[in-house]
FINUMI-195930 format. One record per atom (N, C-alpha, C): residue in one letter; x, y, z. Coordinates in steps of 0.1 Angstrom, whole numbers, plus 5000, padded with zeros to 4 digits. Example, Ala and Ser with C-alpha at 12.3 -4.5 7.8 and 13.67 -1.06 7.14 Angstrom:
2
A513249435078A512349555078A513249675078S512849785071S513749895071S512950005079
This chain:
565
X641116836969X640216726972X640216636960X640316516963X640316406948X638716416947X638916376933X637216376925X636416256936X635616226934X634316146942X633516196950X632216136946X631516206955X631216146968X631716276980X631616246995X633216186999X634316246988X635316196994X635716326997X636716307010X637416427016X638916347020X639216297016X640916227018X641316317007X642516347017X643516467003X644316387003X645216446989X646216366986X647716446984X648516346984X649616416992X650416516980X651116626977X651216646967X652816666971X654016726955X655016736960X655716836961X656716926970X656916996970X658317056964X658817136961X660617146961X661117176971X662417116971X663417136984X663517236990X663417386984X663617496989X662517517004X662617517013X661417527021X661717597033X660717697037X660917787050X659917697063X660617677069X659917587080X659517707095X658717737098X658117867102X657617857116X657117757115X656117677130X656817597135X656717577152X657417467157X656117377164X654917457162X653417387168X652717367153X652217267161X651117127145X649817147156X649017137148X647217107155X647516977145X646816847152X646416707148X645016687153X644116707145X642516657148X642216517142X641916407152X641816277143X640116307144X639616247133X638416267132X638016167121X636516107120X636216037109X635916087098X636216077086X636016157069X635216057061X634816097053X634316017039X634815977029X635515867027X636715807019X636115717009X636715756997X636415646983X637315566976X637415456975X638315356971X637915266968X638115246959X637715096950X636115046950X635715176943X634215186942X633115226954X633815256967X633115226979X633415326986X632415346989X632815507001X632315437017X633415467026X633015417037X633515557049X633215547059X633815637071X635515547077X636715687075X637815577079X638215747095X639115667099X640215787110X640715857102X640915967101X642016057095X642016187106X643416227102X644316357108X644116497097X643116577104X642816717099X642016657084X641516557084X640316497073X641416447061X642716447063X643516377052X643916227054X643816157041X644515997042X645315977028X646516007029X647315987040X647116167050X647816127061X648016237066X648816367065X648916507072X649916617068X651416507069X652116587060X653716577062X653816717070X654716627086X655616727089X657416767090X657316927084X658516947083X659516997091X660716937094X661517007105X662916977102X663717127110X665317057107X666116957121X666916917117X667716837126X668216897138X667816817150X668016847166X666817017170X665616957156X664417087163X663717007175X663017097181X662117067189X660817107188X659117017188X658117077183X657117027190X655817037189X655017017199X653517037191X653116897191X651816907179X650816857196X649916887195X648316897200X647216827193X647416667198X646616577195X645116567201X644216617194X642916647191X642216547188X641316447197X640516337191X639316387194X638616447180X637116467181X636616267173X637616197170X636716037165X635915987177X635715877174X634615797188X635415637189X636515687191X637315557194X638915607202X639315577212X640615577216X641215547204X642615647205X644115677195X644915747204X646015707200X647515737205X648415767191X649315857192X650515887178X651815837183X652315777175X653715737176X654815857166X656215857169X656415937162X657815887157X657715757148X658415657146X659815697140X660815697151X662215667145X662515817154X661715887161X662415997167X662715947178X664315947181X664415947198X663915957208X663716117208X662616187220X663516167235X664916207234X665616187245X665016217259X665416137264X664816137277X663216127280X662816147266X660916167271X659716087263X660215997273X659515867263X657715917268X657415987272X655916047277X655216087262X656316117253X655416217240X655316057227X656115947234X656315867218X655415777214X654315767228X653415737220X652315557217X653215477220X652115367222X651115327231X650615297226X649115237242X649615137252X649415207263X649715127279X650915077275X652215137271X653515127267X653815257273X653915337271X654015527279X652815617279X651815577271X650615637277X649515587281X648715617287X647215587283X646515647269X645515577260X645115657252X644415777251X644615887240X643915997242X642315927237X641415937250X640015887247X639216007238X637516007232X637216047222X636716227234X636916327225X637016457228X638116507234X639116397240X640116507247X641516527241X642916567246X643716627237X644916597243X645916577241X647016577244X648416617240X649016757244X650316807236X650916737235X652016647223X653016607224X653816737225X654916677229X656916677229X657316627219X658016667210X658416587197X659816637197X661016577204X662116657204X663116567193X663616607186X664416557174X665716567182X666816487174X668316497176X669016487172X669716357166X670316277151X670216237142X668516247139X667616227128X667916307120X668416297105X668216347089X667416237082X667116307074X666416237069X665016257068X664216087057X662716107063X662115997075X661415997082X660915907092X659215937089X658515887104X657315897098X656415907112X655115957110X654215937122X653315837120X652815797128X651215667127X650515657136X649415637142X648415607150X649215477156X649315447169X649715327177X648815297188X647315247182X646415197189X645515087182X645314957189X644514907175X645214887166X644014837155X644714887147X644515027132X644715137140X643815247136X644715297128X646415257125X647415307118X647015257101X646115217099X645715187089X645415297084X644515407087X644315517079X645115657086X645815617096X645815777102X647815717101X648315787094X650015787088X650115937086X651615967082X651816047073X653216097077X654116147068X655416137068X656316277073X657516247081X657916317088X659416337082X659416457080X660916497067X661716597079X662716547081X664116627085X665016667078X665016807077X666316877067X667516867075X668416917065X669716947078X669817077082X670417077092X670417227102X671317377088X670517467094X670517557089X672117567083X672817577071X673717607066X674517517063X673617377065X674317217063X673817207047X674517087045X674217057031X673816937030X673316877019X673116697017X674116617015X674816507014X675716437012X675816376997X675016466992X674416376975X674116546969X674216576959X674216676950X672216686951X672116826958X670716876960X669816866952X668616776954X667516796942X666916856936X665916806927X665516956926X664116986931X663316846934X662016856944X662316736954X661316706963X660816586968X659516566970X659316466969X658016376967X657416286978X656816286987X656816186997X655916076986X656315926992X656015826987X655015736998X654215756999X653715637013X652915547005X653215387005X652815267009X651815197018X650515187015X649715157024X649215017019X648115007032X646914867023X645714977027X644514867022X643314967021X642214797018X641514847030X640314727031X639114807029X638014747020X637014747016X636014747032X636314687040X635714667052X636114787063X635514767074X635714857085X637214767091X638014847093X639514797097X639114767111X638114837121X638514797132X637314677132X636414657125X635714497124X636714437123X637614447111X639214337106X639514277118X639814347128X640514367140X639914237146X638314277151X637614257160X637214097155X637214087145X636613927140X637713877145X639313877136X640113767141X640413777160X640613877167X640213847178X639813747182X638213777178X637513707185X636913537177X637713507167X638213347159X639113307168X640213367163X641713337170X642013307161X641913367147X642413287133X643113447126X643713407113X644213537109X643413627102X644013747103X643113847096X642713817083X641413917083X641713927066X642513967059X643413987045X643914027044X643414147027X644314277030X643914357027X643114347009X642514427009X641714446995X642314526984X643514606986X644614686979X645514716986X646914726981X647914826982X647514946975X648315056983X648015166978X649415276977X649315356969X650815476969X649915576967X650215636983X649715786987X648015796986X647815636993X646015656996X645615596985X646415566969X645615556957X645915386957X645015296953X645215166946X646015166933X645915276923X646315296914X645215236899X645715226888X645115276876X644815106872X645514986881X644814896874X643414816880X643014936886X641514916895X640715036892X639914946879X639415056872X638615206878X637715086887X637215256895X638115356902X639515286901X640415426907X640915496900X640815406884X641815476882X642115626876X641015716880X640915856876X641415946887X641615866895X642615906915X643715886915X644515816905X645915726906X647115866908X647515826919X648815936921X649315966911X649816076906X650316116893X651916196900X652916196891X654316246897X654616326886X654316446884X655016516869X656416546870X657116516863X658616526863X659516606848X660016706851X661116776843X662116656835X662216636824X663516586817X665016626824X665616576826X666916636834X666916666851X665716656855X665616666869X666016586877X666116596893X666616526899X665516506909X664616386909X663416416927X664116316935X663816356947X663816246962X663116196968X662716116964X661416046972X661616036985X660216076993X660616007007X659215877007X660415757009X659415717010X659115657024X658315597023X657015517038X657015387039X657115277042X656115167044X655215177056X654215197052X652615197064X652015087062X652315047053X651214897053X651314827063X650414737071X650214697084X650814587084X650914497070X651314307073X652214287063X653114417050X653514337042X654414417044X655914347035X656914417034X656614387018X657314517009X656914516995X658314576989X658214486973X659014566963X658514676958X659514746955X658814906945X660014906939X659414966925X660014976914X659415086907X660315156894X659815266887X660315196873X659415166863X659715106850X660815186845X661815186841X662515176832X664115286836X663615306853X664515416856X665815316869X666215396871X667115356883X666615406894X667015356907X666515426921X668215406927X668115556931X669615506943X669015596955X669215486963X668715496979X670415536985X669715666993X671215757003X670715787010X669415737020X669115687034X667715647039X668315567049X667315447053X667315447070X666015497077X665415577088X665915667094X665915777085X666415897092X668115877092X668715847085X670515817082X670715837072X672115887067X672415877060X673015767052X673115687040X673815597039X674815597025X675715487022X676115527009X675415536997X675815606987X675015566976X674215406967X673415416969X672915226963X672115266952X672415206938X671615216927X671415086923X669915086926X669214946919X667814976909X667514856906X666314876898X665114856906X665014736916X663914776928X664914816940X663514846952X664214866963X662814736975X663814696985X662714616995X662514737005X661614737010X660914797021X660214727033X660014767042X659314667053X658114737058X657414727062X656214807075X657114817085X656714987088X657615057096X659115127087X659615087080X660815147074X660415267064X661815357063X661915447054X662815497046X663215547034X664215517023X664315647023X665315727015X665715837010X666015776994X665415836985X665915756972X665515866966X666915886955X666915926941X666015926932X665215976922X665115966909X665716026899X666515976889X666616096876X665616066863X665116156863X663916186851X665016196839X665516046833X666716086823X665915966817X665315926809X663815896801X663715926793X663315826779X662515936770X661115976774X660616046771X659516156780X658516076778X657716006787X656415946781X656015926792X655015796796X654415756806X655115626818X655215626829X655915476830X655315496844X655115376852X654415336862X655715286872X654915366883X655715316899X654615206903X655615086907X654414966912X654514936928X654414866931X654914756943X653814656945X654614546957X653514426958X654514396964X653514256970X654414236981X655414106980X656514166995X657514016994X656713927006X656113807001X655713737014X656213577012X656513517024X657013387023X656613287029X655813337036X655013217046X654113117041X654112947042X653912867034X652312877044X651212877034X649712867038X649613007046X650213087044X649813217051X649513307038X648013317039X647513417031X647713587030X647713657019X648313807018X647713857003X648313977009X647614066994X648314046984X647914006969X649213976962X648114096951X648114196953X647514266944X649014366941X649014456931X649714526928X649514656926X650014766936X649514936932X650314996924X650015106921X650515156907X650215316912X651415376908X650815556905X651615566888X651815716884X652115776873X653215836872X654415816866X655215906862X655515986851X654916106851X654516186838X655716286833X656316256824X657116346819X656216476815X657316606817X656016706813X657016746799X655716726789X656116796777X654816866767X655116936762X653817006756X652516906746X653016806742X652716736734X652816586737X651516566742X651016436751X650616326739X650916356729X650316256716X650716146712X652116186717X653016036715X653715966727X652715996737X653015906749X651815746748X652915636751X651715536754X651515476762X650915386764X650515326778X651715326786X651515346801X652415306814X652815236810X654315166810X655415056813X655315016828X655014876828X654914796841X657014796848X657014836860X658514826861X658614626866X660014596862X660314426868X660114456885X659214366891X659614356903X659914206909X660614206918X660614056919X659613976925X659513816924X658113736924X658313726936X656713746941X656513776954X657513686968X657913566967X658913486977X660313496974X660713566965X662413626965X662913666973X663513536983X664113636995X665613626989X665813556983X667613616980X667513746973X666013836965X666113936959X666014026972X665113976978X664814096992X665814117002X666714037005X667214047013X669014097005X669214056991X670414106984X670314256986X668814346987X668814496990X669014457002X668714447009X668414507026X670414477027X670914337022X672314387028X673114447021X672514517011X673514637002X673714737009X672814787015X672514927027X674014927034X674615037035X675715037048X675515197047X676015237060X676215347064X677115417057X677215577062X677515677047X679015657058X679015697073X680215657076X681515707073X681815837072X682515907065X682716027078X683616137076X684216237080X683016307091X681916367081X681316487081X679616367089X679616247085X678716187092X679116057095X680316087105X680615927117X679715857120X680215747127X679315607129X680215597144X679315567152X680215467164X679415367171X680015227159X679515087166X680215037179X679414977185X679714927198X680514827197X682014827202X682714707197X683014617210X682614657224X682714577238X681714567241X680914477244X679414467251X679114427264X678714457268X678014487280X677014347289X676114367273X675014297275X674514217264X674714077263X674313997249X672813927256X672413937245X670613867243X670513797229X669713717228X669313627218X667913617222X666613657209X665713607216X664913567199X664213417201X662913417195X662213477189X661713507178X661013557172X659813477164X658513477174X657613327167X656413367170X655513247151X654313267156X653913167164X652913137170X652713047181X651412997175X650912917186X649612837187X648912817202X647912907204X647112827222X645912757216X646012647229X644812567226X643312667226X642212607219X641312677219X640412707234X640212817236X639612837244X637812837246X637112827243X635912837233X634912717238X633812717248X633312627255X632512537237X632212597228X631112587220X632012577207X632012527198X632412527187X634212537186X635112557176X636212527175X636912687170X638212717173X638912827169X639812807157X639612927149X640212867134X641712947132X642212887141X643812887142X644012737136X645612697130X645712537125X644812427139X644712357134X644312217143X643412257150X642612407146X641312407159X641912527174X643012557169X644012657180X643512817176X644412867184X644212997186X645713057177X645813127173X646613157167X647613277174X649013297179X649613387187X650513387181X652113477191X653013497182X653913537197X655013537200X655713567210X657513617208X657913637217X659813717218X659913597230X660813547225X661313417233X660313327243X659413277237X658113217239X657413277252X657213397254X656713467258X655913607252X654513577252X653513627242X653013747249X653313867248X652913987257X651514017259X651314047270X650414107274X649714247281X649214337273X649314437272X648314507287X649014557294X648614597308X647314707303X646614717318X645514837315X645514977322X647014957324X647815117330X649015137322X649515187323X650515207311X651715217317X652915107307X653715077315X654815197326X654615327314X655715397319X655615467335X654115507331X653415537343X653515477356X653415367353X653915217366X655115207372X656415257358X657815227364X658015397372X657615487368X657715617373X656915627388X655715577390X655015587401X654915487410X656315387404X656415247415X655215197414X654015197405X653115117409X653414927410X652914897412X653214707414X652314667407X652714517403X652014407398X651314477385X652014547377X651414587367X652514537352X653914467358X655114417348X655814337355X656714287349X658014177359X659414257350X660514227358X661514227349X662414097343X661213997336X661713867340X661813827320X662013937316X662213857295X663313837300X663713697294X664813627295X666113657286X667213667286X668213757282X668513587271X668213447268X668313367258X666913287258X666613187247X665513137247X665313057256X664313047262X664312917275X664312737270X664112757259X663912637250X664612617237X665612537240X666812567229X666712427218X666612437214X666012307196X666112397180X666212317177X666612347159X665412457154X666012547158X664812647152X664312627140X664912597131X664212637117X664412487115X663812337120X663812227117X662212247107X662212157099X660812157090X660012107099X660012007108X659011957118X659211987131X658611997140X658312007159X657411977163X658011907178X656711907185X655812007188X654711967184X653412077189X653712137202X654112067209X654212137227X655012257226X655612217217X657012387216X656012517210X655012497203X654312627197X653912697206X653412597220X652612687232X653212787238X653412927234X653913027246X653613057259X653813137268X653813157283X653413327275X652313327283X651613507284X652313567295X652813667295X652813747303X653213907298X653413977310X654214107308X655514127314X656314077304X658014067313X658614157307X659714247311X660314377305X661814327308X662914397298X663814407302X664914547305X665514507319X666114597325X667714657319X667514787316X669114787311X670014887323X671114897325X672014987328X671815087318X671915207325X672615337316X673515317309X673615337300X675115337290X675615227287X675015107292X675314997285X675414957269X676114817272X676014827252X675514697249X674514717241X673414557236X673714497227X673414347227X673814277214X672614217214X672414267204X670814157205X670714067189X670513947194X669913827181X668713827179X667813827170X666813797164X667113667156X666213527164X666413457155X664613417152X664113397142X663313347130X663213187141X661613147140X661613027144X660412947131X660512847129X659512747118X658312717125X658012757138X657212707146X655712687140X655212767140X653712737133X653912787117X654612847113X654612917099X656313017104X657212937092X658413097090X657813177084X658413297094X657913467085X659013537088X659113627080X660013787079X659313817086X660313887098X659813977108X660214127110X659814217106X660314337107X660414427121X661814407130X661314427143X662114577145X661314677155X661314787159X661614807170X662414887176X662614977186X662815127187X661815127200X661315277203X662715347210X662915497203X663915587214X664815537212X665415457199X666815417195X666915417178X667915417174X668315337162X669515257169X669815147161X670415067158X671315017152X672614927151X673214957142X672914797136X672914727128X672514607122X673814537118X674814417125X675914397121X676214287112X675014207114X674914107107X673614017107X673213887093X672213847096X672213777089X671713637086X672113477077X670613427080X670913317072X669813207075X669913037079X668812987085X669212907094X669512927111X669912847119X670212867133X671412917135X671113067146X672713147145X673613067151X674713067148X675913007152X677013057158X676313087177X677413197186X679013187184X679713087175X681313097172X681513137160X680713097151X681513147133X680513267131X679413317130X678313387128X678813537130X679513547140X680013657145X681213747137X681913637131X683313657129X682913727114X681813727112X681113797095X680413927102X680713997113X680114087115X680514227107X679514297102X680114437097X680214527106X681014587113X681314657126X682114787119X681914777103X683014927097X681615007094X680614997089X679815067080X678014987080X677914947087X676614877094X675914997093X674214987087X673715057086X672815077099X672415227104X672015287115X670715277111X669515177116X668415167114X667415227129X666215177127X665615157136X664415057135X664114977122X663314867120X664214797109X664214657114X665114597105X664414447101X664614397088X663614267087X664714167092X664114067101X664713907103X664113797092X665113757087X664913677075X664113537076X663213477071X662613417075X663413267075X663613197085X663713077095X665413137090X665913277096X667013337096X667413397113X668113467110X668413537123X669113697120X669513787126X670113907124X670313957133X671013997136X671714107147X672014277151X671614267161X671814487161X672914477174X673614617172X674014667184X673214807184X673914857201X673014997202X673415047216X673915147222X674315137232X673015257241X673015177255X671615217264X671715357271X671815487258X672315617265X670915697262X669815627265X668115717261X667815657273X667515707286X666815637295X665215697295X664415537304X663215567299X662715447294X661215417287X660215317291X660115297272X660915167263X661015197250X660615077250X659515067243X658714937233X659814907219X659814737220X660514667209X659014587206X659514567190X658214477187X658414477173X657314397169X657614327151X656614427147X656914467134X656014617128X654914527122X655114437119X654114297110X652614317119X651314417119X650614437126X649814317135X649514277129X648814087133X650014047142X651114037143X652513947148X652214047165X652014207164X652114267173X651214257182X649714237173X648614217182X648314087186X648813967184X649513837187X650113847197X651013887204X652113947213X653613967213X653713967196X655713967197X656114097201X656414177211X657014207219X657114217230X658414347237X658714347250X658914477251X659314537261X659514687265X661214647273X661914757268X663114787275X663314897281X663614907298X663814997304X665315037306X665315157299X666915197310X667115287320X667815287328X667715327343X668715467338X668315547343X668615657346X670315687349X671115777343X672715787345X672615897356X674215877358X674215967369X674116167372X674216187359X673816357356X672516407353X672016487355X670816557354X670416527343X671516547333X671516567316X671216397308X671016317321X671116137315X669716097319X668916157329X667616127337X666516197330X665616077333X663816067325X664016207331X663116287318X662316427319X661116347331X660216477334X659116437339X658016497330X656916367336X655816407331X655016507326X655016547313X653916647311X652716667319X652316827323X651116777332X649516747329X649616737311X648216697306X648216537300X649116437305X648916307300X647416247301X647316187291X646016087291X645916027304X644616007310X644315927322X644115797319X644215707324X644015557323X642515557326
């Protein structure tokens, strides 16, 4: 338990590689705890009274089954971010997307079936926005008598990246709602729950990492933070990242690494240092002109262990880049390629099936508000949409609908290009183009089809980095520039040898990027921007694929304790 009085948030500690993984059942109790941070003790959500939450451990293509326990007083649902979950999109987890939520006292077994996941990935609350305190990191070894692709460490460390508001998160929620203006924005970054040491009241909590001279650790790390994508850096060391969401990738050694909300790294440390004190930082990359953000900076400790602590001196701050570097942010994101080799193949889609291009924007509705004005720009409401179409979140749950035929609860009408074609990333537009169309449109796939999907970045109300996700896939990422994509030359830069296998990828802001992915998970899979505000705005859609023709290609059925609507 960390020191304070009335706190009960554990903190995450690290372990060595060596590990006997024993259980294939988890108990998850979300429940409210007594949490201290930045001078203030308030009541947050946490999983078995921890923030961050357990790490669970499992090998590659296990199968496991946690029992989701809501003694809180608020609806939650768990996502189990970056796992397939073949065939059973019933266990994965979003609200009125495949489930109903588990309401306050009842329980619900997941299915947690793994398959081509190594690596680390991660879990989170996908309701609300409750993923703010209830996270926590999900580590896949390789199957019994496999080895790593990189010379074995000698521990690992989980790393999670959060924010941390001083306020009640789900007030955060509930005010901009009901403005139509943007959230607050967070009161700290945090690594592993802590703000770190340059917030004095924390700094006697500040994550601490003791490390051997000569050792080798792996961090796993997290982005949980709800709105920012962030640099992280370790003063004076190198990081080489050898995978990024559950993949393996080539070796990359840099001095920072970019991260997004929703993504996860496999990265190196060597404790090859002179022995003293040096600080892991991060903060954020943000670009949006008049869009407010946390520009604070978290910090933990990296302690060399030596008997004689006398001639250590203050932490060394590591270089991170200034917060709007997107040539620094995005020079990582396209260093990433897949490891692509013998023993861990790649197979990109090189004939397609099925091309899409869609939008990615924040928006603007007129105010609705008989009495006073909404503090979106100009007196508007502030939204966000996938090809100007701003979702709207049903009050039965989609999957449930497409399995029981229910009606008028979805369309299959997201448009496969934008309906409104103009200079996306011009400095100026007409106001008329910000207005989206609400609805709930889904798109339909074939079995086994093969997707090309564009993400392009619009200037519409504010350019932003978009960090967009899909459920029940990875992806392969072939390419991605800035400015308006360009369907004849754009393509011909595609990396189709060694493209790295994601499952959240950033769109560069008033940029565009590209995935392939071919449609062999059938079943009810939420896409959407991990950017938490963007999501509860409406930028997403849901993708259905229909069922193949073997037993072995068709939706599982329903577990028989799903949440009730």
């Amino acid at each position: 338990m960390l020191p304070g009085k009335g706190t009960f948030c554990l903190q995450i500690l690290w372990f060595l590689v060596s590990v006997n993984i024993a259980s294939t059942d988890y108990h998850f109790v979300v429940k409210e705890a007594s949490c201290t941070r930045l001078c203030s003790t308030k009541k947050i959500l946490t999983v078995n009274g921890q923030f961050p939450g357990p790490t669970l451990r499992v090998r590659k293509g296990d199968t496991i089954f946690v029992n989701v326990q809501n003694l809180g007083n608020e609806n939650i649902t768990i996502h189990w971010h970056g796992v397939k979950q073949p065939r059973n999109p019933w266990s994965d987890g979003p609200e009125y997307i495949t489930q109903c939520p588990i309401k306050p006292g009842a329980s619900f077994k997941h299915k947690v079936i793994f398959s081509t996941e190594e690596g680390t990935l991660w879990w989170h609350a996908h309701s609300d926005w409750s993923r703010a305190t209830v996270y926590g990191a999900i580590i896949i070894y390789p199957m019994l008598g496999a080895d790593y692709p990189f010379p074995k460490p000698d521990a690992e460390v989980p790393i999670l990246l959060g924010e941390w508001w001083k306020q009640d998160v789900k007030q955060v929620l509930q005010d901009f709602l009901s403005n139509g203006g943007a959230p607050n924005v967070s009161d700290a970054l945090t690594i592993n729950g802590q703000p770190g040491d340059l917030y004095p009241c924390s700094k006697s909590d500040t994550f601490r990492l003791t490390v051997d001279e000569g050792k080798t650790y792996l961090l796993r790390m997290v982005n949980a933070a709800m709105n920012i994508i962030l640099f992280f850096s370790i003063a004076k060391h190198d990081l080489t990242v050898v995978g990024a969401d559950g993949s393996y990738t080539k070796p990359l050694t840099r001095h920072y690494i970019t991260i997004s909300p929703g993504q996860t790294l496999d990265v190196l440390l060597q404790a090859n240092k002179k022995p003293d004190l040096y600080h892991m930082a991060a903060r954020a990359y943000a670009t949006g002109v008049n869009v407010s953000f946390d520009n604070t900076t978290t910090t933990a400790i990296v302690q060399y262990s030596v008997r004689n602590y006398t001639s250590f001196t203050s932490p060394h701050l590591p270089y991170l880049p200034y917060y709007n570097d997107t040539t620094a942010a995005f020079q990582f994101f396209g260093s990433v390629h897949s490891l692509a080799n013998k023993d861990h193949p790649i197979n990109v889609p090189l004939e397609i099936n099925h091309r899409m291009v869609s939008t990615v924007s924040v928006n603007a509705r007129p105010c609705e508000r008989r009495n006073g004005t909404c503090a979106g720009p100009n007196g508007t409401r502030l939204a966000a949409s996938m090809n100007n179409i701003s979702f709207v979140t049903p009050s039965i749950d989609i999957l449930e609908a497409y399995y029981q035929h229910i009606q008028g609860v979805f369309g299959y009408n997201f448009p496969d290009f934008p309906p409104y074609v103009f200079n996306f990333t011009a400095e100026y537009m007409p106001l008329i183009l910000e207005i989206p169309r609400a609805g709930t449109e889904l798109k339909l796939l074939e079995y086994n089809s093969t997707v090309e999907m564009v993400f392009q970045d619009t200037n519409l109300v504010a350019g932003l980095d978009h960090p967009m996700h899909l459920h029940g896939y990875s992806f392969f990422v072939v390419g991605f520039g800035f400015g308006n994509f360009d369907e004849e030359k754009d393509p011909l830069n595609y990396n189709l040898i060694d493209p790295p296998l994601l499952n959240t990828v950033a769109v560069p802001i008033n940029g565009w990027t590209t995935i392939r992915f071919r449609a062999s998970n059938p079943g009810v899979w939420f896409m959407h921007c991990h950017i938490e505000r963007h999501l509860t705005w409406g930028m997403e859609t849901v993708f259905i694929v229909r069922n193949g023709e073997f037993p072995e290609q068709k939706l599982l059925p329903p577990p028989p304790d799903m949440p009730p609507c």
